[in-house]
C-alpha positions as CSV (number, residue, x, y, z in Angstrom):
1,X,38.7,188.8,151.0
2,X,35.2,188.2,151.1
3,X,33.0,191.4,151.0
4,X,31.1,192.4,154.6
5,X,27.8,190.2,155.3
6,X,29.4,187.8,152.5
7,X,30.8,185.5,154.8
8,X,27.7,185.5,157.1
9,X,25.4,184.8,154.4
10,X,27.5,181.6,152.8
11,X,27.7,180.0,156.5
12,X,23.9,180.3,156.5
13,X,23.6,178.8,153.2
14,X,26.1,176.0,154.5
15,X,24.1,175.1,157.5
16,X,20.7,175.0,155.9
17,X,22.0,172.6,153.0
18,X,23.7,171.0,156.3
19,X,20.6,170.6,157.9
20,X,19.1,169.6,154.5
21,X,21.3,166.6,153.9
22,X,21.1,165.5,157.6
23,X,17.4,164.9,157.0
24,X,18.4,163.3,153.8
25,X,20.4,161.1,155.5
26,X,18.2,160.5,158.6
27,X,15.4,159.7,156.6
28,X,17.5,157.2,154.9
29,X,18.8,155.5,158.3
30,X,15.0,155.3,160.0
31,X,14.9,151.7,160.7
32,X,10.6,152.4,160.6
33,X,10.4,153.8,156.9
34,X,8.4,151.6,154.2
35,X,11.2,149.4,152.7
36,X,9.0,149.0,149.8
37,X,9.6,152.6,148.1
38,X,12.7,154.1,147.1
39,X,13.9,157.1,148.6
40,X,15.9,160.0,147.2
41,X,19.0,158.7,148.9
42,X,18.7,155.5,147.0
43,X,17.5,157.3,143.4
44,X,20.8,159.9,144.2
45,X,23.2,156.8,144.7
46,X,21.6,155.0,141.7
47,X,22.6,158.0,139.4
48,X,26.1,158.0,140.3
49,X,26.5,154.2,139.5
């Protein structure tokens, strides 16, 4: 059993890396962002292959 203000305190964490990733992500997706650089999204993906 998770200790009082524990269990608040990790689903804060979990929606700010939420949020965190969703930008990731949406950054990614923008159909008006420069083609010509990488972003992290692409570096991340390149590292697991």
């Amino acid at each position: 059993m998770l200790v009082s203000g524990q269990h608040k305190r990790i689903n804060d964490v979990f929606f700010k890396l939420d949020a965190l990733f969703q930008r990731v992500i949406d950054d990614h997706m923008h159909p008006g962002r420069s083609k010509d650089q990488r972003d992290i999204t692409e570096l991340m993906l390149d590292v697991m292959h």
